[in-house]
C-alpha positions in Angstrom: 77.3 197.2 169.6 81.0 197.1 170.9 84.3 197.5 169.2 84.1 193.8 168.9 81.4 193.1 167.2 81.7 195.9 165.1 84.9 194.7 164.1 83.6 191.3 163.3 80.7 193.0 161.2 83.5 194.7 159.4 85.3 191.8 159.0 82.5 189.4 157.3 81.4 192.4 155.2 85.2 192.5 153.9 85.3 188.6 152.8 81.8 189.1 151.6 83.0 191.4 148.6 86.0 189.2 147.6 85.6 187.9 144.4 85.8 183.9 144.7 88.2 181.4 142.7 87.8 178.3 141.1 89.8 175.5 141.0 90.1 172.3 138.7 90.6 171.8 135.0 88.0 173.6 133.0 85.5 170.8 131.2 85.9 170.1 127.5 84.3 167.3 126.1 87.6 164.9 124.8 87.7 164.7 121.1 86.9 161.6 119.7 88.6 160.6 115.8 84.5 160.4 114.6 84.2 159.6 110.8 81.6 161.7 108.8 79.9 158.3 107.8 80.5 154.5 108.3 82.3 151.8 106.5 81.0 151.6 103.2 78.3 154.8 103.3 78.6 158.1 102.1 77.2 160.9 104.7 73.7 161.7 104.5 71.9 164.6 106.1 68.5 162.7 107.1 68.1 159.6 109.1 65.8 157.5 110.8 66.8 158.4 114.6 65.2 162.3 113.7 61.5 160.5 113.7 59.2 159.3 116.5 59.6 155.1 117.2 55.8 155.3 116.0 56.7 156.6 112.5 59.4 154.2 112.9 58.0 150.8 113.8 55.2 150.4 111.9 52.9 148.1 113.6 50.1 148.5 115.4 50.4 145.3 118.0 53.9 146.4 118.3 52.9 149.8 119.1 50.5 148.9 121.7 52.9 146.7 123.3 55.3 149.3 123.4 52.8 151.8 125.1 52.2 149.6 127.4 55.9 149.0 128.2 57.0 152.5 128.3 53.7 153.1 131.1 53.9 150.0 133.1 57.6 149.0 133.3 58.7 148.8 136.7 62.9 149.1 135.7 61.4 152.5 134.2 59.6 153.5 137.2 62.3 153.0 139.7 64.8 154.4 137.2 62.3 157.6 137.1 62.6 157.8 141.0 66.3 157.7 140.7 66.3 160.9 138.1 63.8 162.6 140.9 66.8 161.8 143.8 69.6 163.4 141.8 67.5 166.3 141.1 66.7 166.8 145.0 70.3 166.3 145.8 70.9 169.2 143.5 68.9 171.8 145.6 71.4 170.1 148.8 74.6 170.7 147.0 73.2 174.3 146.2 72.0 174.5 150.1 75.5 175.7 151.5 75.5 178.9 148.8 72.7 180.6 150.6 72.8 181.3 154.7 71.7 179.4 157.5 69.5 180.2 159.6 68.3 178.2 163.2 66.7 178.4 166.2 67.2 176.9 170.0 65.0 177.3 173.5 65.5 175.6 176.8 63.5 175.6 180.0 64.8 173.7 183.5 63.3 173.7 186.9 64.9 173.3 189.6 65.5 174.3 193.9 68.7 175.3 195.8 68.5 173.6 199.1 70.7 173.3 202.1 73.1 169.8 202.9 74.1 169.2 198.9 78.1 170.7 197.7 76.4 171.8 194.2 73.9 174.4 196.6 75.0 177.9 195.7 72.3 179.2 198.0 70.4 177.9 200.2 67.3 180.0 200.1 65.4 177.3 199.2 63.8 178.9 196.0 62.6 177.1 193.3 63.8 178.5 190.1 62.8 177.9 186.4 65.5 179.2 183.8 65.0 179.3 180.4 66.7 180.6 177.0 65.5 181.8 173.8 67.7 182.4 170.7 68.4 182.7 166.7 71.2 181.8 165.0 72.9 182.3 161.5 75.7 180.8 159.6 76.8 181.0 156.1 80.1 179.6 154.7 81.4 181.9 152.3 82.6 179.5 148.8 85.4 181.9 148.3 87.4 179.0 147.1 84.7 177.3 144.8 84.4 173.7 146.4 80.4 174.9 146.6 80.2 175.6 143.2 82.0 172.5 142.0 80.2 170.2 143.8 77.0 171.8 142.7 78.6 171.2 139.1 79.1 167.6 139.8 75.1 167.1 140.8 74.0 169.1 138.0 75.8 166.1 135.6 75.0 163.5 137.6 71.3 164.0 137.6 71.5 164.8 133.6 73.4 161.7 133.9 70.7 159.9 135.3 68.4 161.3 132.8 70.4 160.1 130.4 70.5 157.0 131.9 66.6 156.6 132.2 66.3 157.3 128.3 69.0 154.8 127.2 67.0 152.3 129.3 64.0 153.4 127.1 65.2 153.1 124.0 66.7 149.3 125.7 63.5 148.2 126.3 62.2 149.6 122.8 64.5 147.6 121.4 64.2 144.5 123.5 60.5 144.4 123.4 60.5 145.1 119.3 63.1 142.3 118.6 61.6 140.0 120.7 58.2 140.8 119.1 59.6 139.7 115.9 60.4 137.1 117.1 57.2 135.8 117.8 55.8 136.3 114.4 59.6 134.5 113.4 58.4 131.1 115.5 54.9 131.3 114.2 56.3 130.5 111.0 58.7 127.6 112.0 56.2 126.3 114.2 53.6 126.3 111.2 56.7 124.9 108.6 56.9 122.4 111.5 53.2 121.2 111.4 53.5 121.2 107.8 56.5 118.5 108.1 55.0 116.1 110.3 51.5 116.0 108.2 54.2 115.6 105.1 56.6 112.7 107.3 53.3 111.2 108.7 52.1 110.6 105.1 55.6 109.2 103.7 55.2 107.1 106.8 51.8 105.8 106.0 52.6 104.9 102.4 55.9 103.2 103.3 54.5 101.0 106.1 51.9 100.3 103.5 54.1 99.4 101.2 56.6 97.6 103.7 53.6 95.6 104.5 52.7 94.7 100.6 55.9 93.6 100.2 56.8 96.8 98.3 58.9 98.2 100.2 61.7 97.9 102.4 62.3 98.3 106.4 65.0 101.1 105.5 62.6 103.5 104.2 59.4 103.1 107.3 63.1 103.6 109.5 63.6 106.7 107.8 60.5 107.7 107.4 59.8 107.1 111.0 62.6 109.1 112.1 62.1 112.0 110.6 58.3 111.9 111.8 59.6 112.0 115.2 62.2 114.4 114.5 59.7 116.7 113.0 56.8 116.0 116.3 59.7 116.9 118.7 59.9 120.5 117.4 56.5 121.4 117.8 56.9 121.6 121.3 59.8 122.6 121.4 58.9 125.6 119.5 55.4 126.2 121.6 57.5 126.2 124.5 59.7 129.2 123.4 56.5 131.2 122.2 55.2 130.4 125.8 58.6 132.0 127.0 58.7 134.4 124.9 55.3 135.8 125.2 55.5 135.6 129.3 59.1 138.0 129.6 57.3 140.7 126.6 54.0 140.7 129.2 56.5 141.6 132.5 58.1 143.9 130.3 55.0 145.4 129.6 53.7 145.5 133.4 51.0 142.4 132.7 50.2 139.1 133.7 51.9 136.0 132.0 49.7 135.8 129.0 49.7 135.9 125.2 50.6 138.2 122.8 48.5 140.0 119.9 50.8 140.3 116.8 51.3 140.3 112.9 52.2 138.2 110.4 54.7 139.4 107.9 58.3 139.7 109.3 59.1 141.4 105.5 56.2 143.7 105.9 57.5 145.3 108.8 61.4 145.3 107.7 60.4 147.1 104.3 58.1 149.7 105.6 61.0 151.5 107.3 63.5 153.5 105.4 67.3 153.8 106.2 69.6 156.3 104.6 72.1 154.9 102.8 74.4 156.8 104.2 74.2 158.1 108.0 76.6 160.9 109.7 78.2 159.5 112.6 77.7 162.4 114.2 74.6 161.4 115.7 76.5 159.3 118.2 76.5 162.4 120.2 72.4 161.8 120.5 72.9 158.3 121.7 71.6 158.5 125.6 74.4 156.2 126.2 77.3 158.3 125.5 75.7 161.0 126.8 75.3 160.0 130.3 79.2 158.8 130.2 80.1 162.4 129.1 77.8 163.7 132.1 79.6 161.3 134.6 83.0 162.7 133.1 82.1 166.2 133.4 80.9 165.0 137.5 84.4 163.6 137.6 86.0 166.9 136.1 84.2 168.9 138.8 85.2 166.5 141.7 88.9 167.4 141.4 88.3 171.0 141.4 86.4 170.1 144.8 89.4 168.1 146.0 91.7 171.1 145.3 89.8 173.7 147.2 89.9 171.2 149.7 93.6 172.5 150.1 91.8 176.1 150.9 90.5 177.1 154.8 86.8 177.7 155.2 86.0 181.1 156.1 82.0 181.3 157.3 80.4 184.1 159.1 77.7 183.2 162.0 75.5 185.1 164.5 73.1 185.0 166.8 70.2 187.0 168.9 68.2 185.7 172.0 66.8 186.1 175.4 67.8 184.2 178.8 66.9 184.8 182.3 67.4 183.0 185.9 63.6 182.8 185.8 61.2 182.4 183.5 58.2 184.0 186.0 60.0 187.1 186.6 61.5 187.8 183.4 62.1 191.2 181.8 62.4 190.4 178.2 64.7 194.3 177.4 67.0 193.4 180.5 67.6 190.2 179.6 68.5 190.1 175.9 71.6 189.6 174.1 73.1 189.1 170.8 76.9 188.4 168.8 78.5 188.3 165.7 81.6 187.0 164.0 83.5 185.5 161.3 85.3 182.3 162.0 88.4 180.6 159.1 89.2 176.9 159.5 91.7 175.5 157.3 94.3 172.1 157.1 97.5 172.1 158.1 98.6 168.6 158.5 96.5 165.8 157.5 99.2 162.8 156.5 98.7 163.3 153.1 94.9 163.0 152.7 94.2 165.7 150.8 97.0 165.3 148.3 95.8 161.7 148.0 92.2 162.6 147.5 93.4 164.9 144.8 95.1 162.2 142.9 92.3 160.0 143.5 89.9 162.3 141.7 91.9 162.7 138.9 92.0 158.9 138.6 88.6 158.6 138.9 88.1 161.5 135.8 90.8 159.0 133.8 88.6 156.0 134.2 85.5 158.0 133.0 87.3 159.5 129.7 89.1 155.8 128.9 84.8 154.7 129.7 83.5 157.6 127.4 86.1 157.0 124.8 85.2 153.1 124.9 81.6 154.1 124.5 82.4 156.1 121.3 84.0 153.0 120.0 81.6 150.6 120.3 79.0 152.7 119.7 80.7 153.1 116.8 81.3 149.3 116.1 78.1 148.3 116.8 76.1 150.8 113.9 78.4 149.9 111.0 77.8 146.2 111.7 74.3 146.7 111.9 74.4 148.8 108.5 76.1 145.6 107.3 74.3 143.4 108.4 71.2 144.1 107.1 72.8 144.9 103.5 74.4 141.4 103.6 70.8 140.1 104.6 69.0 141.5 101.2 71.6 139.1 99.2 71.4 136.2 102.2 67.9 136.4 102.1 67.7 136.4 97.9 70.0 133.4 98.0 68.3 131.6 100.8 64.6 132.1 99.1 66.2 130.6 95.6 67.1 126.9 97.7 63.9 127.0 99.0 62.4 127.2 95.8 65.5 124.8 94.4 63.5 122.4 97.2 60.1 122.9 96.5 60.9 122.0 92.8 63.1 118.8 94.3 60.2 117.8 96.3 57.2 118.1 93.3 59.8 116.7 90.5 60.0 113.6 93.2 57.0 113.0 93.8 55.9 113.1 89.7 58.9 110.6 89.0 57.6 108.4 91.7 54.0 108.7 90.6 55.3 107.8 86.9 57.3 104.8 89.0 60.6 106.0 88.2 62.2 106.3 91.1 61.3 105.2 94.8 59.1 107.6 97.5 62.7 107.5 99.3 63.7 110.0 97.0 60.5 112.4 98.2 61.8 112.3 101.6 65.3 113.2 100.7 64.0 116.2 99.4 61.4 116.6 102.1 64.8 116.6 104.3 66.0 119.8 102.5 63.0 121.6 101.7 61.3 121.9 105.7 65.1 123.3 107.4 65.7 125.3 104.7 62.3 127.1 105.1 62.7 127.4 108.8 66.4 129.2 108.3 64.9 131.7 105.8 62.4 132.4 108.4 65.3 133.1 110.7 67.0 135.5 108.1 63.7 137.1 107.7 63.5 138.0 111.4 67.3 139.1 111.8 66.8 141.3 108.6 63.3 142.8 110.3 65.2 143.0 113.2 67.4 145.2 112.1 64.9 148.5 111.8 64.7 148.6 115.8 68.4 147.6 116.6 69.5 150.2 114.1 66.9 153.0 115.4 67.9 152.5 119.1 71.9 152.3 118.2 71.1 156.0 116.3 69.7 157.0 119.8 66.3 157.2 118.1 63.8 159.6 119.3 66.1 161.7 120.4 64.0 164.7 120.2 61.5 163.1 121.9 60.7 164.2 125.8 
């Protein structure tokens, strides 16, 4: 070697053993004002979010459905691919770390002849050069922009894992609500077939009785109307099963088709426990949150990569390889040659690009704490409310089940008075009026309360310990 490229060597060597920096705030997750337990609730140490979703929603249609959801969903698939990308790009961020290394060759034919002003001789030879060589190259992350922006991939593909589990436990929670649902318009749409047998007969005997002279054309109007009332939300209520059924069979990867399910909303609502009182802490297990937190901590690395942008770039290179005037003739130990050196690059004017990247980055890590933070709150929000809800339910539901029998005893005590000819079969249908709506709402308050053991679980970030 010469003095040169011993001094190069030397030189690389040197910046090799200096200990790199780091740049950028250090990451701390922000702290959040987090109540030990919601409104209303005292803490409590166990809670449904700590258990499988089968231990959770017990049903075995449900179950099935869900299975075949969490397999066949395409939103899940593609979201899996996505999680597979971020965790490639990690291995590219980490790529610059380790050194380079590359190859070249070239081969040209060609004759010198006389009458052409590019002819150096004029022997008329034909010649066939050619060149052989290996390269290297490593960038030495003596600043840290390497590291950081390894940092940043590293949270944005847990964020994307995070990501692909909240969609999960979406789905879970979609599917399961919408499952109850089903079971929710089985029972209007049977309180509705039970109406228009009950309005078809009031019908019969008034036009009957219209037509004896009995009664009047004010009850067969009333009558009638409430027939068709009743017939019109049959199919209306078909329909929405129909609808219903065909978005839980995409969900699930299937053909339009129908769904197998149960038949007791209260079944289902009661065979779930829920703590009376749950920690808030688990908000920090809710997939949600989490991935915001990993996109804040990308965000926290990004301006330490915009500062070391500020920083030259000091990288060493070399390389090794063979040329010769002619391939036919060559002489591999003559013709060899090699070189070595270190090579710094740095800004020194750029207009104010890199101060305005920096500021840019640190905007961008704003917006992700003030999204974190808004997570945390709604998060939040959204689990006391549902804790309250299905409380208020129990006395909605105790209240709503005492009209409904208020009705039913309206409707028999009717019908005996007008069998005893104290009062007229317009009195029934009054109470028929009242009885059939009021059994289609408690159905509803059945399904919101039954609904409540899946919205809760997924708000809890249930199954968190699941893979």
């Amino acid at each position: 070697m010469n003095r040169t490229a011993l001094l190069s060597l030397a030189a690389g060597v040197t910046l090799m053993t200096v200990p790199s920096c780091s740049f950028g705030p250090a990451w701390q997750r922000p702290e959040m004002p987090v109540p030990e337990a919601f409104r209303n609730s005292a803490a409590s140490v166990d809670n449904m979010s700590d258990l499988p979703w089968q231990e959770v929603l017990h049903d075995g249609q449900l179950q099935a459905l869900l299975n075949d959801v969490l397999e066949n969903n395409r939103s899940l698939e593609a979201m899996q691919h996505n999680v597979n990308a971020a965790r490639h790009y990690v291995t590219m961020a980490a790529a610059p770390l380790f050194p380079w290394f590359g190859y070249g060759a070239g081969s040209t034919k060609g004759m010198n002849s006389s009458g052409g002003a590019s002819v150096v001789h004029t022997t008329s030879t034909t010649t066939n050069p050619g060149s052989m060589q290996l390269s290297a190259s490593w960038e030495l992350d003596v600043w840290g922009k390497t590291r950081k922006g390894i940092e940043a991939a590293i949270a944005d593909a847990d964020g994307a894992e995070a990501s692909l589990a909240d969609l999960r436990l979406s789905l879970m929670k979609q599917v399961a609500c919408g499952y109850l649902q089903l079971i929710m318009l089985d029972e209007q749409l049977r309180i509705a077939h039970e109406s228009v047998a009950s309005y078809r007969e009031s019908l019969e005997l008034f036009q009957n009785q219209l037509e004896g002279g009995v009664a009047d054309k004010l009850q067969t109007s009333s009558a009638q109307a409430a027939l068709a009332a009743a017939e019109a939300q049959v199919p209306a209520l078909e329909s929405q099963i129909i609808a219903l059924e065909n978005t839980l069979s995409a969900l699930a990867g299937r053909a339009p088709g129908s769904i197998r399910r149960g038949s007791d909303l209260m079944a289902f609502a009661e065979a779930s426990t829920v703590a009376p009182g749950i920690p808030a802490s688990v908000l920090a297990r809710r997939p949600d949150i989490r991935a915001k937190e990993f996109a804040l901590r990308a965000a926290n690395a990004d301006i330490g990569a915009a500062i070391a942008s500020y920083f030259p770039s000091i990288s060493l290179t070399g390389a090794a390889g063979y040329a010769t005037a002619d391939l036919r003739h060559a002489q591999f130990g003559k013709h060899s040659g090699w070189g070595i050196g270190a090579n710094l690059t740095g800004p020194l004017f750029q207009a104010g690009q890199l101060r305005a990247n920096e500021l840019m980055k640190r905007e961008a890590f704003l917006t992700a704490k003030a999204d974190y933070e808004n997570s945390v709150f709604n998060a939040l929000s959204e689990i006391s409310t549902t804790l309250t809800e299905r409380q208020k339910l129990r006395a909605i539901m105790q209240k709503q089940e005492e009209a409904v029998a208020a009705y039913q005893e309206s409707v028999k005590l009717s019908k005996a008075r007008y069998q005893q000819g104290l009062a007229g079969y317009y009195e029934v249908l009054d109470a028929q009026k009242s009885l059939f709506p009021a059994q289609t709402q408690l159905a509803a308050y059945r399904y919101q309360y039954a609904a409540c053991i899946p919205t809760l679980y997924t708000q809890l970030g249930g199954g968190w310990q699941q893979p």
